[in-house]
C-alpha positions as CSV (number, residue, x, y, z in Angstrom):
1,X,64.2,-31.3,37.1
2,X,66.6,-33.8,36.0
3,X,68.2,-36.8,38.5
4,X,71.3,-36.3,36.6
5,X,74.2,-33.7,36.4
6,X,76.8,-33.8,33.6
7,X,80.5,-32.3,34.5
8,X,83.7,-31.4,32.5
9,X,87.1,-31.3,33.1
10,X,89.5,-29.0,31.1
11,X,90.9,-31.6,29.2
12,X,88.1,-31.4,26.4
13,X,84.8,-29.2,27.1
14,X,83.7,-28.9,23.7
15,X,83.5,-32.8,23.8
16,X,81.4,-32.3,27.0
17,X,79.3,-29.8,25.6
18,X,78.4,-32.2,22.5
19,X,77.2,-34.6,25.1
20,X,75.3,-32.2,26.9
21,X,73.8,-31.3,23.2
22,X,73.0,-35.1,23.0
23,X,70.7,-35.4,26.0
24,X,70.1,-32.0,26.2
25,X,71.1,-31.5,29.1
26,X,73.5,-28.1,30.5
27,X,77.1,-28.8,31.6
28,X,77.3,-28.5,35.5
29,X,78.8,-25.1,36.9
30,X,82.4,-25.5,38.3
31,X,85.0,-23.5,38.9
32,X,88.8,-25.0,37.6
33,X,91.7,-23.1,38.5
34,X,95.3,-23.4,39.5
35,X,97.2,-21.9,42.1
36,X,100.8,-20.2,41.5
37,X,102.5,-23.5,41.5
38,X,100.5,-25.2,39.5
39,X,98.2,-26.8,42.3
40,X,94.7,-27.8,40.9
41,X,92.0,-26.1,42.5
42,X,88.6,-27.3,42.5
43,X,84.6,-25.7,43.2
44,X,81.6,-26.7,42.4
45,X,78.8,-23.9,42.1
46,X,76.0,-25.4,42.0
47,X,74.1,-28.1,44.4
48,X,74.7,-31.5,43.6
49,X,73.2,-33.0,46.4
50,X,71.2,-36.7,46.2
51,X,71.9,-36.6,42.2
52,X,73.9,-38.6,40.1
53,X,76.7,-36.9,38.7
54,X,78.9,-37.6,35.1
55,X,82.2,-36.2,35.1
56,X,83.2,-35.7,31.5
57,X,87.1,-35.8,31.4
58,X,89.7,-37.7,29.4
59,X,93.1,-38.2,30.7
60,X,95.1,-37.3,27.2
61,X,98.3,-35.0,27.6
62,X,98.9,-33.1,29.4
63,X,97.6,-36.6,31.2
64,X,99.0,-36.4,34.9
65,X,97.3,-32.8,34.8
66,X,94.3,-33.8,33.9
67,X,94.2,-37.4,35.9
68,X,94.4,-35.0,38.9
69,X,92.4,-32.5,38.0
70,X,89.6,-35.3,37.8
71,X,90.3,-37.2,41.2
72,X,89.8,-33.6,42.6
73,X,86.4,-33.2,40.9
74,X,85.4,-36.4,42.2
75,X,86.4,-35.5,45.6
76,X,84.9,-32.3,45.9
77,X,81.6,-34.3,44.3
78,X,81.3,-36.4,47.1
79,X,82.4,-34.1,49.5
80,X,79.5,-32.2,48.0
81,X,77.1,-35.0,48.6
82,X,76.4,-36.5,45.1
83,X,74.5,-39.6,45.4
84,X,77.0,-41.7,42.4
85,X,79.8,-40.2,40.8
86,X,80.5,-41.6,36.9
87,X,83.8,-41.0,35.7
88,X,83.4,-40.7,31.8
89,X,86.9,-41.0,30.3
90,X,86.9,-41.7,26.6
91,X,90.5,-42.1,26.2
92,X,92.1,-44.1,29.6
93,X,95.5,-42.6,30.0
94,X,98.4,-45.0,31.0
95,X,96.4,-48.0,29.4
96,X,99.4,-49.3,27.8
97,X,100.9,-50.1,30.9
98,X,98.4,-53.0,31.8
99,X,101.2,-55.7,32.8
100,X,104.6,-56.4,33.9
101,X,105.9,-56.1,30.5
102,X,109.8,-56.6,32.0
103,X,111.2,-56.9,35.5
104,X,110.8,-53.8,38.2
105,X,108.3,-52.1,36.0
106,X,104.8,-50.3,37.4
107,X,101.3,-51.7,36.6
108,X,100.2,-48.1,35.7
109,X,96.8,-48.5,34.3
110,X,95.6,-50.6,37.7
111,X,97.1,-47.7,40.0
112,X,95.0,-44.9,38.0
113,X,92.1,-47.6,38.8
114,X,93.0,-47.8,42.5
115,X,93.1,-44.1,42.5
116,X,89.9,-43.6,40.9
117,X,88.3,-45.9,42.9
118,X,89.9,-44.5,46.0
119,X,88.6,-41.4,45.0
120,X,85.0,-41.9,45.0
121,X,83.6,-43.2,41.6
122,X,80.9,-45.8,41.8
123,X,81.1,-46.4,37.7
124,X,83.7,-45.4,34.8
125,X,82.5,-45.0,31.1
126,X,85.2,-45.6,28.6
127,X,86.1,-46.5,24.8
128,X,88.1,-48.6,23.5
129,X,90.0,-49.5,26.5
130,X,93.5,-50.4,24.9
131,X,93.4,-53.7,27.1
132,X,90.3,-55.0,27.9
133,X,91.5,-56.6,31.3
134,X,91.6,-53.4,32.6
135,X,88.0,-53.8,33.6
136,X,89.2,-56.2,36.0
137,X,91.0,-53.9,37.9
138,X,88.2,-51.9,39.1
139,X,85.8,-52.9,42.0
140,X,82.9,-50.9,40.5
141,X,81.5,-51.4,36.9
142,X,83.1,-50.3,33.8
143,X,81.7,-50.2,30.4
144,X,84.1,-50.1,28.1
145,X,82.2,-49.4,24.6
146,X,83.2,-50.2,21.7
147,X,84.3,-47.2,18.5
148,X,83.8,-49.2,15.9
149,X,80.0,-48.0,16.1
150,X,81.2,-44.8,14.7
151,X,83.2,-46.5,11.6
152,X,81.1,-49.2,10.1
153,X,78.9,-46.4,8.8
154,X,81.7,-44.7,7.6
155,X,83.6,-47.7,5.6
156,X,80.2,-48.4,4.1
157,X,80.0,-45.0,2.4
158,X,83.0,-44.8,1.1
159,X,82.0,-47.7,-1.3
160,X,85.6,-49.3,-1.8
161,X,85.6,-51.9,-4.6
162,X,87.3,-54.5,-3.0
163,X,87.8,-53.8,0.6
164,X,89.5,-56.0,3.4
165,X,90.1,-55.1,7.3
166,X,93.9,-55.8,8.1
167,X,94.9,-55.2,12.3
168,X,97.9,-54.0,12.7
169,X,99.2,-56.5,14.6
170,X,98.7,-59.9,16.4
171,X,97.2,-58.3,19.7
172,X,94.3,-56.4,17.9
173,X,93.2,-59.4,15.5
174,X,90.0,-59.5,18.1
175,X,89.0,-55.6,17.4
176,X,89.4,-56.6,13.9
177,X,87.4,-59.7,13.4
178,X,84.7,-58.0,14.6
179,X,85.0,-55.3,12.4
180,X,85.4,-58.1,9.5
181,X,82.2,-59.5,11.0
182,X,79.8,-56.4,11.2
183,X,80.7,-55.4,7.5
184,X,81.0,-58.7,6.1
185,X,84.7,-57.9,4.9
186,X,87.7,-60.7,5.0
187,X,90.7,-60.2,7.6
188,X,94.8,-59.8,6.6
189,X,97.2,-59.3,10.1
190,X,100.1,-57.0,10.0
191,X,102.8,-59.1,11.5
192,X,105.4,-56.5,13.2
193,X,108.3,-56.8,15.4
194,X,108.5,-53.7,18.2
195,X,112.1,-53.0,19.2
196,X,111.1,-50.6,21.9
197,X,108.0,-48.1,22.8
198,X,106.6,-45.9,19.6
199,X,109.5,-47.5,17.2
200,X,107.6,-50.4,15.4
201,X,109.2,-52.4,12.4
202,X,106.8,-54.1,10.0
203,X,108.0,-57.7,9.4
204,X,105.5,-59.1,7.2
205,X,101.8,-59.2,6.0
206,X,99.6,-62.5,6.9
207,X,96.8,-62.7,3.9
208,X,96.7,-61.3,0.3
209,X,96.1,-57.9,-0.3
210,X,96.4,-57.6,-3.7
211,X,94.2,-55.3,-5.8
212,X,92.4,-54.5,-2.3
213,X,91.2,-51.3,-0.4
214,X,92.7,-51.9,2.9
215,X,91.4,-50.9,5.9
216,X,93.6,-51.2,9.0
217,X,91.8,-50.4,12.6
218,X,93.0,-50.3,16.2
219,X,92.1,-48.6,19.5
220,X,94.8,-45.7,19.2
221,X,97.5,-43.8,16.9
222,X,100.5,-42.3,18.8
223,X,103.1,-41.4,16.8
224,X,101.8,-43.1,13.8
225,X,104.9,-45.1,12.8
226,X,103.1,-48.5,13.2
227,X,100.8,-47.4,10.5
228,X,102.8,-45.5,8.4
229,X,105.2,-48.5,8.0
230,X,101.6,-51.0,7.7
231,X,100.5,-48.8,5.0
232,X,103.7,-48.4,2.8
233,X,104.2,-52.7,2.9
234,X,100.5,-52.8,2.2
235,X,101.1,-50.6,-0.7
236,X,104.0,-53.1,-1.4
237,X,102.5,-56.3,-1.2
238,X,99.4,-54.9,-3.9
239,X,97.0,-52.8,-1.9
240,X,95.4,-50.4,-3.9
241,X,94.6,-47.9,-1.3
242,X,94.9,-47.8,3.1
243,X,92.6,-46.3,5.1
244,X,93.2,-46.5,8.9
245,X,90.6,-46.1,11.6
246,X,91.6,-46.1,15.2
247,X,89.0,-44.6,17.6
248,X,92.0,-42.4,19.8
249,X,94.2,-39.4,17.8
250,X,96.5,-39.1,20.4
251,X,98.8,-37.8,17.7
252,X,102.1,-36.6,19.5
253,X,105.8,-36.2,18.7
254,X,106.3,-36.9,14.6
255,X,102.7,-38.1,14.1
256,X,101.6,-35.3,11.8
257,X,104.0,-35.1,10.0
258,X,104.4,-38.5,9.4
259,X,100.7,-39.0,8.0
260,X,101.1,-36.0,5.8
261,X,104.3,-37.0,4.0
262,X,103.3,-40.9,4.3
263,X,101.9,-43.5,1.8
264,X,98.4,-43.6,4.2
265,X,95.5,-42.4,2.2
266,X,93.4,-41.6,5.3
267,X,93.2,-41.8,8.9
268,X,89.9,-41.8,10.4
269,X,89.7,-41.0,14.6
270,X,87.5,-40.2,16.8
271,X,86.9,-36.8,18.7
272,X,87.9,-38.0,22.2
273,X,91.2,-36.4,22.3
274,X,90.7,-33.0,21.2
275,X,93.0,-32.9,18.1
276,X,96.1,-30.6,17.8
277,X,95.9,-29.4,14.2
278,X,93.7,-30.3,11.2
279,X,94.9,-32.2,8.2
280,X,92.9,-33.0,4.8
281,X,94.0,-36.8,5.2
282,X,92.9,-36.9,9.0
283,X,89.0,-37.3,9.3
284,X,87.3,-36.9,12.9
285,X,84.2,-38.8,13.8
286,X,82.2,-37.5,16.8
287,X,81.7,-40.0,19.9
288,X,79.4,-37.8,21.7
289,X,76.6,-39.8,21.0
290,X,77.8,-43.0,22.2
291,X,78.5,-41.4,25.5
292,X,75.4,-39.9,25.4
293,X,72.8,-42.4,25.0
294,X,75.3,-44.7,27.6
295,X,74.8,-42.2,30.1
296,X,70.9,-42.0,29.3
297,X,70.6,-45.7,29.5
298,X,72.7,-46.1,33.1
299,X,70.8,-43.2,34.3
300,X,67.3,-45.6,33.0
301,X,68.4,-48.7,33.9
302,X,68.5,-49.9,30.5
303,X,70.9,-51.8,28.7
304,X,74.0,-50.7,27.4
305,X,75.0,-53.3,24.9
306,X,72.1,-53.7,22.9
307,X,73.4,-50.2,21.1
308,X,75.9,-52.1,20.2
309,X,73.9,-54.7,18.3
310,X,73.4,-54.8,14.7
C-alpha cells in the first residue's frame, strides 16, 4: 500500500491523471460539486488518514474558482486527518502581482500564500514561478522547478543552423542565460517599454540577430502581444526565423488569434494550463513528468534539484 495519495482539482484532471500515469499511482476519490449559487462543495471518499496527500490543481482561469476550490480540498484534507498536505500548482495564479508596483495597490501573490498556508499546506510544488521571490512569502517549503527541462530537448532537435536565445525583456535575462548556458547558444535581450498591463511596445533589440534562428523564452504567454511584436522586430532586425518557448499558455483574450495571423513561426508551451483550442503553430510539451518524479523524490527524501542537473 502506498504512503502517498495523489488528488485533483477541476481545473486540469487530465494533467493529474498523466501524473498519476507517471508514478503509477490512481488519482484519489473526491467528490467536487457546486451548490445553486455557485458555492464550492467539497468530499473526499476515500480514507486519507496518516498519509501524505498531493493536491494536483492549478489556479488558471477561471482562477478565483479554482484558488477556492483548492483551499477547500485542503481543508477538508486535514479535517480528514492527512498526515502533510502538498499543494501542486503548476501555473501560480496572481503571480504577477508580487510587489507594490504603484501606490494603494494589493500584494496578490503573498495573500494567495497566506491563504494557502492558512489553509493547511505543509509544501507547494510549482513551475516557473513568474517571480522567484515568491518563495519567500511562504513559511513552508516551496520548490519552484524550473520548464526549461522540457525545452532544451526540444531546441536540440529542431537542429536550427544558427540559433540564439533572446528574452523578451530585461526581467527574464536570468531564465534566459541559463537557457543560453545549458545549450551552449549566445544571448540577445528584447528591450520593451510597457505602457500598461498586456499592452507591450517593443523599443529595441540588444545583440545582432542577423541571419539567426531566434529563440525567445519566458515563464508565460497571455495575450501574446509581447511576443508577437518581439518576433516581427526580430524578423526586422535579420532573424531568419522565431521560435518562442514559455513554459505557461495561459492564452486569453486576442492571444490566438494573434499567433495565427502573426510573424511567430512557433510557440512552444507547456501542458500546465489545459489549452483552449489547438493550433498547428502552437506545440504543447507535457510537464507531468517533472511533477512526477518531484513528488516521488519528496515523498523519498531525495533530492529535487539534481533532476535538474545536466
Amino acid at each position: 500500500m502506498s504512503c502517498f495519495k495523489l488528488f485533483s482539482g477541476s481545473a486540469n484532471p487530465e494533467f493529474a491523471k498523466k501524473v498519476g500515469e507517471y508514478l503509477n499511482e490512481p488519482i484519489g476519490e473526491a467528490k467536487l460539486n457546486k451548490f445553486s449559487d455557485g458555492e464550492i462543495s467539497v468530499q473526499v471518499t476515500e480514507s486519507v488518514r496518516g498519509q501524505d496527500v498531493f493536491i494536483i490543481q492549478p489556479t488558471c482561469a477561471p482562477t478565483n474558482d479554482n484558488l477556492m476550490e483548492l483551499l477547500i480540498m485542503i481543508d477538508a484534507l486535514k479535517r480528514s486527518s492527512a498526515k502533510s498536505i502538498s499543494a501542486v500548482i503548476p501555473y501560480y495564479g496572481y503571480a504577477r502581482q508580487d510587489r507594490k508596483a504603484a501606490p494603494r495597490v494589493p500584494i496578490s501573490a503573498k495573500l494567495v500564500a497566506d491563504l494557502l498556508e492558512k489553509a493547511g499546506i505543509h509544501r507547494v510544488i510549482t513551475i516557473d514561478l513568474h517571480a522567484a521571490q515568491i518563495q519567500g512569502f511562504f513559511n513552508v517549503p516551496v520548490d519552484n522547478l524550473f520548464g526549461s527541462i522540457m525545452f532544451v530537448d526540444y531546441i536540440r532537435s529542431k537542429k536550427l543552423a544558427n540559433p540564439i536565445i533572446a528574452s523578451p525583456d530585461i526581467g527574464g535575462v536570468a531564465r534566459a542565460r541559463s537557457y543560453a548556458n545549458k545549450l551552449d547558444y549566445d544571448l540577445v535581450i528584447v528591450d520593451k517599454k510597457r505602457e500598461k498591463a498586456n499592452v507591450a511596445e517593443v523599443m529595441n533589440i540588444i545583440g545582432d540577430v542577423n541571419g539567426k534562428d531566434v529563440i525567445l523564452v519566458d515563464d508565460m504567454v497571455d495575450t501574446a502581444g509581447t511576443l508577437v511584436k518581439a518576433a516581427e522586430v526580430l524578423k526586422k532586425r535579420g532573424a531568419t526565423s522565431v521560435m518562442a518557448c514559455c513554459t505557461h499558455g495561459v492564452l486569453s483574450g486576442p492571444a490566438y488569434e494573434r499567433i495565427e495571423n502573426g510573424v511567430l513561426d512557433e510557440l512552444v508551451i507547456s501542458d500546465t494550463i489545459p489549452a483552449k483550442q489547438k493550433s498547428e503553430k502552437i506545440t504543447v510539451l507535457t510537464a507531468s513528468g517533472i511533477i512526477g518524479e518531484t513528488i516521488k523524490r519528496i515523498h523519498n527524501n531525495e533530492s529535487v534539484n539534481s533532476i535538474f542537473k545536466y
